[in-house]
C-alpha positions as CSV (number, residue, x, y, z in Angstrom):
1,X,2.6,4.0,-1.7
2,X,0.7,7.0,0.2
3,X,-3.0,7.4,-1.7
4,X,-3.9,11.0,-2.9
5,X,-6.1,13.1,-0.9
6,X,-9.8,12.5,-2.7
7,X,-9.6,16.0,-4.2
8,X,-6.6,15.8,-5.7
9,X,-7.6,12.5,-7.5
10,X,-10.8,14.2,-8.6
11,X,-8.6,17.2,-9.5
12,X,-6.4,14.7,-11.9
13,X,-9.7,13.5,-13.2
14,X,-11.2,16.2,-14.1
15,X,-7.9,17.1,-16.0
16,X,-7.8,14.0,-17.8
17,X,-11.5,14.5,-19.2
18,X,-11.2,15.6,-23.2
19,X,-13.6,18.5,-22.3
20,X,-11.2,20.1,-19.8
21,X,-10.6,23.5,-21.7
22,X,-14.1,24.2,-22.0
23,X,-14.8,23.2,-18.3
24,X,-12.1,25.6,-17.4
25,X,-13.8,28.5,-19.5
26,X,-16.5,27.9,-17.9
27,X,-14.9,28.2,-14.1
28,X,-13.2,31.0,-15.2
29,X,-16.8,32.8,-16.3
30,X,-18.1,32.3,-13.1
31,X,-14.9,34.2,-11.9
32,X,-14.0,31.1,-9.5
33,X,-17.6,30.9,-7.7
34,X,-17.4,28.4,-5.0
35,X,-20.8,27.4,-5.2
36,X,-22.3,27.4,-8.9
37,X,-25.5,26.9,-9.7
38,X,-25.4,24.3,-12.9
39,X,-28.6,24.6,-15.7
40,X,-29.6,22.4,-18.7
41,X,-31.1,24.0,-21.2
42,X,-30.8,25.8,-24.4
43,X,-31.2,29.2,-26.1
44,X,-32.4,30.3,-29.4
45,X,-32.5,33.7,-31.0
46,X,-34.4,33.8,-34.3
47,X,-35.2,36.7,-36.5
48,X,-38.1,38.3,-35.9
49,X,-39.3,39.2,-39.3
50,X,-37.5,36.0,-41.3
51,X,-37.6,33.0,-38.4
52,X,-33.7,32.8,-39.5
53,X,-31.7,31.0,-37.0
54,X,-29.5,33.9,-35.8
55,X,-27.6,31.9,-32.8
56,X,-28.3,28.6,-30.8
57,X,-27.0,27.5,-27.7
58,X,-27.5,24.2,-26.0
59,X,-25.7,22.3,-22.8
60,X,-25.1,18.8,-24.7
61,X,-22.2,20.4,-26.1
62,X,-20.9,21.2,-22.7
63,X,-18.7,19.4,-20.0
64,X,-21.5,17.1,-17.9
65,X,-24.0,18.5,-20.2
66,X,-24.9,21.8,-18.6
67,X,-24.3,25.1,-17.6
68,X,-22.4,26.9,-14.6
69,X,-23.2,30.1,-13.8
70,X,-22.5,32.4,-10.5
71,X,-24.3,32.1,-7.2
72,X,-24.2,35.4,-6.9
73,X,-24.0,34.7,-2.9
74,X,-23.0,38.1,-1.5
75,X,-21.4,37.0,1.9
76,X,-17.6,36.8,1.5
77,X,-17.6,33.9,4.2
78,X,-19.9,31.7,1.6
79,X,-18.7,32.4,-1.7
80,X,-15.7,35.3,-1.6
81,X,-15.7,36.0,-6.0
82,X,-19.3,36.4,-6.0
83,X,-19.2,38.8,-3.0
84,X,-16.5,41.1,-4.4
85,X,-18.6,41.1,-7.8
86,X,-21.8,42.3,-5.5
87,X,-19.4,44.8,-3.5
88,X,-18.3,46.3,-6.8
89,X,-21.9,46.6,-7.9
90,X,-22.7,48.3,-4.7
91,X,-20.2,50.6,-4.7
92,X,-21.2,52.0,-8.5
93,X,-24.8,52.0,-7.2
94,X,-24.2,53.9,-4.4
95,X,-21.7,56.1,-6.4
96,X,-23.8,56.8,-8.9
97,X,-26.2,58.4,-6.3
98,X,-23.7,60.5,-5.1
99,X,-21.5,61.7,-8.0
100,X,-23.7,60.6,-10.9
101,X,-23.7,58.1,-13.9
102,X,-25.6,55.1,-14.9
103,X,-28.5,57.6,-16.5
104,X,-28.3,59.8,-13.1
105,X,-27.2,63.7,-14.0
106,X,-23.5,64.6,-12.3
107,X,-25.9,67.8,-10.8
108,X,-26.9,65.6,-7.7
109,X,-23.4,66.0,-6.5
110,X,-24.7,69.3,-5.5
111,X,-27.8,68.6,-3.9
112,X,-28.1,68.6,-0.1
113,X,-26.8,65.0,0.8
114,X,-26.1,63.4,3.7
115,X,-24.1,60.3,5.7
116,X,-26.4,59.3,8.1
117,X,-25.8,56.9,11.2
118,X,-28.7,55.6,13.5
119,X,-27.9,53.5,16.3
120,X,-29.5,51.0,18.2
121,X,-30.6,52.2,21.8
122,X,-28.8,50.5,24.8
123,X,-30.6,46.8,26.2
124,X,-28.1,46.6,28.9
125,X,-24.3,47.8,29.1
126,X,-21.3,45.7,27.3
127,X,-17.8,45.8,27.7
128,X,-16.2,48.7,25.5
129,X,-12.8,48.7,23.8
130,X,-11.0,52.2,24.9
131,X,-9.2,53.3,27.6
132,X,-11.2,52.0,30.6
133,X,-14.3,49.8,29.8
134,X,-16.4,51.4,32.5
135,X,-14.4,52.7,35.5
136,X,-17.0,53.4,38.7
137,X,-16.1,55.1,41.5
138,X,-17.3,53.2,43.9
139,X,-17.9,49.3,44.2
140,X,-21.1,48.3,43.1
141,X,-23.2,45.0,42.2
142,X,-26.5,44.4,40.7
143,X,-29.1,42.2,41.9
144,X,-27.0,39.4,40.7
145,X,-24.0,39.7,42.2
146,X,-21.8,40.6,39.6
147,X,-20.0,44.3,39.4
148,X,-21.6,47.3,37.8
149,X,-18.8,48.2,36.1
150,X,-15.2,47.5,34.5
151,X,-11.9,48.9,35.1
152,X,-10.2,46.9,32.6
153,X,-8.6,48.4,29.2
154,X,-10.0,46.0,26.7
155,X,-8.0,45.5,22.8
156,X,-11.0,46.3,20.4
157,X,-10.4,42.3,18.9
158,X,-10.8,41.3,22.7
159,X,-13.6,38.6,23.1
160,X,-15.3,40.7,26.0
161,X,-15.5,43.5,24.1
162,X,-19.6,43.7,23.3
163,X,-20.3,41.2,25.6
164,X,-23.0,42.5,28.6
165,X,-21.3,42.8,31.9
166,X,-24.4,40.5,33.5
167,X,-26.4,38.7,30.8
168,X,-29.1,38.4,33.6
169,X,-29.5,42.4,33.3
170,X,-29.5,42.6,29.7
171,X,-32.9,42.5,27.8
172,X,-32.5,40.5,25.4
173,X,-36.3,40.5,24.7
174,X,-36.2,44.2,23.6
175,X,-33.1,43.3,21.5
176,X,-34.7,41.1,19.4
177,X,-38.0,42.8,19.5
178,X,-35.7,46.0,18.0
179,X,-34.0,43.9,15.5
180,X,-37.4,42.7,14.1
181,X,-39.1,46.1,14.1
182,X,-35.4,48.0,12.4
183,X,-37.3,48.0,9.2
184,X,-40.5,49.8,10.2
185,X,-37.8,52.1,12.2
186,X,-36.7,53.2,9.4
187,X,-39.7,54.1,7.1
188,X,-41.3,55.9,10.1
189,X,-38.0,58.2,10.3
190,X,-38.0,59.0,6.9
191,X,-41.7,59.7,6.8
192,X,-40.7,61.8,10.3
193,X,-38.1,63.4,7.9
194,X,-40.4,64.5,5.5
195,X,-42.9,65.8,7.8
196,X,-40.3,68.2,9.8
197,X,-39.0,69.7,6.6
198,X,-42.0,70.1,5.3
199,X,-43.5,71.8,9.0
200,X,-40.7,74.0,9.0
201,X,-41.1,75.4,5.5
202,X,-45.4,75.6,6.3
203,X,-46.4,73.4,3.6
204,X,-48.4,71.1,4.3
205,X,-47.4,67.5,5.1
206,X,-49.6,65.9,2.9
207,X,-48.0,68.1,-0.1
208,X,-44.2,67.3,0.4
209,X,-43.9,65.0,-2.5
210,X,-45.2,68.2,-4.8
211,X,-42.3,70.5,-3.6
212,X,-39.6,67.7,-3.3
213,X,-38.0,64.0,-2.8
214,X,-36.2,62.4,-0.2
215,X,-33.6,59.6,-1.7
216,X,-31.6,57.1,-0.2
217,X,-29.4,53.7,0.2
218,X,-29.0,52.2,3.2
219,X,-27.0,49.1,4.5
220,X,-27.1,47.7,8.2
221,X,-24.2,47.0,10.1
222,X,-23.8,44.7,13.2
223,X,-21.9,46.4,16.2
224,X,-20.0,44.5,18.7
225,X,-22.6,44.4,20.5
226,X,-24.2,42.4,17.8
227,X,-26.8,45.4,17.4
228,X,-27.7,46.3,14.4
229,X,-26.9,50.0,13.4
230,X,-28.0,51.6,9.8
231,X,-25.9,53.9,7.8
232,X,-27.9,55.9,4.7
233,X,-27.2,58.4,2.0
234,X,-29.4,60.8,2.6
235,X,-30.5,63.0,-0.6
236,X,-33.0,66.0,-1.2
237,X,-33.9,66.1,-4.9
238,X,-36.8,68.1,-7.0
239,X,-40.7,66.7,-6.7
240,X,-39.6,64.6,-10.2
241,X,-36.4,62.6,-8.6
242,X,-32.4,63.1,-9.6
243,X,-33.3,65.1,-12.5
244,X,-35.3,67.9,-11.0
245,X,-33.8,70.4,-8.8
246,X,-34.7,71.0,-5.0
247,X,-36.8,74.2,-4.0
248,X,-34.5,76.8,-2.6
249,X,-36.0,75.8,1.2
250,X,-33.9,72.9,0.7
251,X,-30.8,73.2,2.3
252,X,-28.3,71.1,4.0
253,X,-29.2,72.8,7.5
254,X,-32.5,71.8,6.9
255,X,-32.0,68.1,6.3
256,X,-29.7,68.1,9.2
257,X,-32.3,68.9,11.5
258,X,-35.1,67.2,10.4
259,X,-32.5,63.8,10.9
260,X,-32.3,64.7,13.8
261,X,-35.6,65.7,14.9
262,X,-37.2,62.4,12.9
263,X,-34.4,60.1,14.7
264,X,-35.6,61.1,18.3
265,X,-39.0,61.1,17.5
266,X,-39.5,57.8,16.2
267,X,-41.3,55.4,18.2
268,X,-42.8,51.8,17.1
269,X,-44.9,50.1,19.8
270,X,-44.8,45.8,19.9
271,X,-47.9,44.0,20.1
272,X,-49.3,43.2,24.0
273,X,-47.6,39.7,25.4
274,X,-48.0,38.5,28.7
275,X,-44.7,37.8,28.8
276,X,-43.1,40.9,27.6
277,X,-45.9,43.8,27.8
278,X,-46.0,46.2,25.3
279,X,-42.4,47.7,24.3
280,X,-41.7,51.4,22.9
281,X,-39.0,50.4,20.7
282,X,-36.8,53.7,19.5
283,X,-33.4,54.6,17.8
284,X,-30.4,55.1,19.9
285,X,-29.7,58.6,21.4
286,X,-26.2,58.4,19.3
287,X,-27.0,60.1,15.7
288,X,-24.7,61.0,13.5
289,X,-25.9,62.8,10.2
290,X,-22.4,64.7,8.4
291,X,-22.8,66.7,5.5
292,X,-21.4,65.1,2.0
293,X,-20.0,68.7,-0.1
294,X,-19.4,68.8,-3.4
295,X,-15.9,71.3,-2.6
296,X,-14.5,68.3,-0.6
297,X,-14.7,69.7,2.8
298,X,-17.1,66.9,3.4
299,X,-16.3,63.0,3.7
300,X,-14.9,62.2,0.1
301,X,-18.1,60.5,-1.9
302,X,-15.5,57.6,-3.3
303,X,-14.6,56.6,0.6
304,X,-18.7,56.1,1.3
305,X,-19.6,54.1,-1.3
306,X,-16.7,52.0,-0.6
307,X,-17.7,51.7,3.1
308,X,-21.4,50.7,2.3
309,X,-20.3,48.0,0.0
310,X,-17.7,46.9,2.0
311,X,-20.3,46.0,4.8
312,X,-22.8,44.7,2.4
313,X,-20.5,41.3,1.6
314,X,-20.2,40.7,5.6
315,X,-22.5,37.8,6.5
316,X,-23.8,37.5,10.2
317,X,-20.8,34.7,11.1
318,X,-18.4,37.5,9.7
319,X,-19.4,39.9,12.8
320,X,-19.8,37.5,14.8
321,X,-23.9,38.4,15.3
322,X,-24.9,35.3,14.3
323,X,-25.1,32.1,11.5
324,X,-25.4,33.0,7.8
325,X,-27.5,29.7,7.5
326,X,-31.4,29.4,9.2
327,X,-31.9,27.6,11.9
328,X,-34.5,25.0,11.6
329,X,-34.4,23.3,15.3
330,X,-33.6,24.4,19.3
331,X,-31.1,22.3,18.9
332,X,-29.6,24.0,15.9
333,X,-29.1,27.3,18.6
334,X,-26.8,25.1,21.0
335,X,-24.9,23.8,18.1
336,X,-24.0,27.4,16.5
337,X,-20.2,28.2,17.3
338,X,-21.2,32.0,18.6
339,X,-20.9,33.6,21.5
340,X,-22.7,32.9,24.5
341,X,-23.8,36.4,24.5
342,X,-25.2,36.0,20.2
343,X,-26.6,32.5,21.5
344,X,-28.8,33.6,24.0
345,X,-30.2,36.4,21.4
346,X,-30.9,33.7,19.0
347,X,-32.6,31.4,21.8
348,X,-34.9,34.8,23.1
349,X,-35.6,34.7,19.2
350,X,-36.9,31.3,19.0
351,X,-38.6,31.4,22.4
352,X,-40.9,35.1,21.5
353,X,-41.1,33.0,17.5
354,X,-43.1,30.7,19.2
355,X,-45.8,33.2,21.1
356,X,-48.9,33.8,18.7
357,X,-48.6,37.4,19.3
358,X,-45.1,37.8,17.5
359,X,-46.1,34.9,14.5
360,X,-45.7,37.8,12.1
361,X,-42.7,39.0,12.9
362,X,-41.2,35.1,12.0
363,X,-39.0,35.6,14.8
364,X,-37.5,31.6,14.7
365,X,-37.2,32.0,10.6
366,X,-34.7,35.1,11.1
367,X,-33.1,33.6,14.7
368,X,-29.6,33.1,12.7
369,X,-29.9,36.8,12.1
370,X,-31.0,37.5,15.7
371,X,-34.0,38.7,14.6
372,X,-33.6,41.4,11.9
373,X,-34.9,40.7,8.8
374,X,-35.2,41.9,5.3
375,X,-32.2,43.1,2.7
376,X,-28.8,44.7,4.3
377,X,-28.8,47.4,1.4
378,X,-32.0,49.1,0.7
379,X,-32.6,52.3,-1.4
380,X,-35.9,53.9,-2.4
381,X,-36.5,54.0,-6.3
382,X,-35.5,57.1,-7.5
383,X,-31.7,57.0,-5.7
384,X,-29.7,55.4,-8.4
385,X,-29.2,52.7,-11.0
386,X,-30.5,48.7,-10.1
387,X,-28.5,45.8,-9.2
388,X,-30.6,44.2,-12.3
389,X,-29.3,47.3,-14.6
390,X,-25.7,47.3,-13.9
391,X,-26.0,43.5,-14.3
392,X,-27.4,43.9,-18.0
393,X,-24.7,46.7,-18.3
394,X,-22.0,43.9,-17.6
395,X,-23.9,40.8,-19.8
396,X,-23.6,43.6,-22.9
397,X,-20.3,44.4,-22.0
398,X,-18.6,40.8,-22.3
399,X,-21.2,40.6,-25.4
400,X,-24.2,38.7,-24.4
401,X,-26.6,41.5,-25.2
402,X,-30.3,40.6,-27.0
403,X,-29.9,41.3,-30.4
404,X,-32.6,44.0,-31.9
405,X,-35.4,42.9,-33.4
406,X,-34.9,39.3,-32.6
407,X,-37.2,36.9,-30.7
408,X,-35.3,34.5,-28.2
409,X,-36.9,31.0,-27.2
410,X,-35.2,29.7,-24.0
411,X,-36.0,26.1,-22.1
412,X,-33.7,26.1,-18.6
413,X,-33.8,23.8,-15.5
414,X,-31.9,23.6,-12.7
415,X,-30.2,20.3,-12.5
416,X,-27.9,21.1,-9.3
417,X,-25.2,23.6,-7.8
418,X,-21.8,23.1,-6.0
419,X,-18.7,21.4,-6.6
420,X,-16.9,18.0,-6.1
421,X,-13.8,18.1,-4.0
422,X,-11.4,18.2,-7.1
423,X,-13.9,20.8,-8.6
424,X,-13.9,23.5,-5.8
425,X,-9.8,23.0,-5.5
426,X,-9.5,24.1,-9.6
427,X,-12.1,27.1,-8.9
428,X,-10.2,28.2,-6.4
429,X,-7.2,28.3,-7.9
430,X,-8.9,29.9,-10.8
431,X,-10.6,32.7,-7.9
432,X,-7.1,33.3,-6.4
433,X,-5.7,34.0,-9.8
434,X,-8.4,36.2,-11.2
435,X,-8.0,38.2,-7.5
436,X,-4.1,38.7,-8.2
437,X,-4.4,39.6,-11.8
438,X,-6.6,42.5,-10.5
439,X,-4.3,43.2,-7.7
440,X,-1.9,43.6,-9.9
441,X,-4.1,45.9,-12.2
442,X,-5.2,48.0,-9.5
443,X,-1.4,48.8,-8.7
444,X,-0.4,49.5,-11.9
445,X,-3.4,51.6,-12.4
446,X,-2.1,53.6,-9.4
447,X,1.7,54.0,-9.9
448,X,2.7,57.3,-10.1
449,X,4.0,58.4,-13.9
């Protein structure tokens, strides 16, 4: 007789075990994650003012004697429930910048706001999806041998497409230099922004946060190319955040331009190499900053807070701009399934990482992620809500809110994370459910009446 498969045996033992139910209440909590983190421990709320024993909780009543929780992985490639819980987050948080909610007034709907899209600037040219890749008139090679251009009409799934027409051309130094500095990029262009509305006006710079308050969410998104490009909400608020109107010098226009302006301005210099020089690193010359209007003549608020979460659950693999695990050897480069063009980015990473000169940068740390570092969504303080706020939002939702007045003792440790074989079959049939029930929710929700 044909033997199971291992995780269907384990499947048929975890069925069998007299604490099934409970394990399965406990899968189901998690919402299907495929890699739970499991805690021992125990929890006990007391009354403050009595020491009564109000509630008590403690893992030796539970299946294996602990506790799963969520991962809270936002990648969809590593754990996909825990990433559409993060998208959904996301989206509400950037919502609630745009439209209000979550303790933000529904008047910053009609505040000058903006979608903003900075690009990375060219480090060689790639193949392009379109018509024709890049038609030349006449015949020409670079000082490799290989042809200047491309007449071919590339699908935009195509393999070539974002690939450099001669990797010997392309600098794949300045592209991983970029990548690392993208987050100093950025805080110079908003300071840049600032300072040009506030010139324009004649205050002075120095002054700007008396008068008013840039706020924003942004999320970076790998390109074909596998250059990183960042798209922001943009908002101009009062001096005291969402709940303080701008100065009537605050216009639309006025943000527009000072994008603009800021965005080909900006200019971060890389520390002296030998091998490399000194770079000028700068955003791309494509900048795209469209007006978000309250009277819907705009992009609809709903569709951009979708597309920012939708591009915070993609991991690096997803895009195909790298690993969404580190990279702890050379070897580890050469073993990554990516292209050859993401592989030599990730070698150029661990090649600068190892040059005192760029040590701070951690170059070979952030190699899987050719280079750029640091969260893919971002917003300054005063934009929205917290992912730690609409997390306590949900916990006293499904009723596992502190109780008032109360005093709470709690003794957790990790004891491990992860399923067995029969384990992460059972969670994902419990994931794939739980996705079809909404599914089915969502269309029902929809049907016309």
């Amino acid at each position: 007789m044909r033997q199971l498969p291992e995780a269907d045996r384990d499947a048929i033992r975890i069925a069998q075990d007299s604490k099934f139910a409970r394990w399965l209440e406990q899968i189901a909590a998690t919402g299907g994650c495929a890699h739970p983190v499991h805690l021992s421990g125990s929890t006990t709320t007391l009354d403050a003012a009595t020491g009564e024993i109000l509630h008590h909780y403690d893992t030796r009543d539970e299946p294996g004697e602990r506790l799963s929780v969520r991962c809270r992985n936002r990648r969809a490639t590593v754990c996909a429930p825990c990433s559409r819980l993060h998208a959904g987050d996301t989206f509400h948080l950037v919502r609630a910048g745009l439209l209000g909610g979550k303790n933000v007034p529904a008047t910053v709907r009609h505040r000058p706001r903006l979608f903003v899209t900075l690009t990375a600037p060219s480090f060689g040219p790639v193949h392009r999806a379109g018509e024709l890749c890049r038609p030349r008139r006449v015949a020409d090679h670079c000082e490799h041998g290989r042809p200047r251009g491309c007449g071919a009409v590339h699908d935009t799934n195509a393999l070539l497409v974002g690939q450099p027409l001669c990797a010997d051309c392309y600098d794949y130094s300045a592209h991983a230099l970029w990548h690392a500095h993208a987050g100093k990029l950025w805080d110079r262009f908003v300071i840049g922004v600032r300072r040009h509305v506030a010139s324009v006006v004649g205050i002075a710079q120095s002054r700007f946060a008396d008068h008013a308050r840039l706020s924003f969410a942004r999320v970076a998104e790998y390109q074909k190319r596998a250059a990183v490009h960042v798209h922001a909400v943009v908002r101009l608020d009062g001096p005291e955040g969402p709940t303080d109107e701008p100065p009537v010098w605050g216009t639309v226009d006025r943000l527009t331009d000072a994008v603009h302006a800021s965005a080909s301005r900006v200019v971060v210099r890389t520390p002296y190499s030998p091998a490399v020089g000194e770079l000028a690193l700068r955003w791309g010359v494509q900048v795209d900053a469209r007006p978000l209007r309250a009277d819907g003549d705009g992009p609809d608020d709903d569709a951009v807070a979708a597309y920012v979460a939708k591009y915070v659950t993609k991991g690096a693999s997803e895009t195909g701009a790298g690993t969404d695990y580190r990279l702890t050897t050379w070897s580890d480069v050469g073993a990554a399934r990516v292209t050859n063009h993401v592989r030599a980015l990730m070698r150029t990473c661990w090649r600068l990482g190892g040059l005192p000169e760029y040590e701070p940068l951690r170059l070979r740390t952030w190699a899987h992620t050719l280079g750029f570092r640091g969260h893919i969504l971002t917003k300054s303080r005063a934009y929205s809500t917290t992912y730690a706020a609409l997390r306590a939002d949900r916990a006293h939702h499904i009723g596992h809110a502190d109780i008032p007045d109360a005093v709470t003792d709690r003794h957790w440790r990790y004891v491990g994370s992860g399923h067995t074989p029969g384990a992460a079959l059972l969670a994902a049939s419990v994931a794939e459910d739980l996705a079809t029930n909404r599914a089915l929710a969502r269309e029902e929700r929809e049907a016309p009446r």
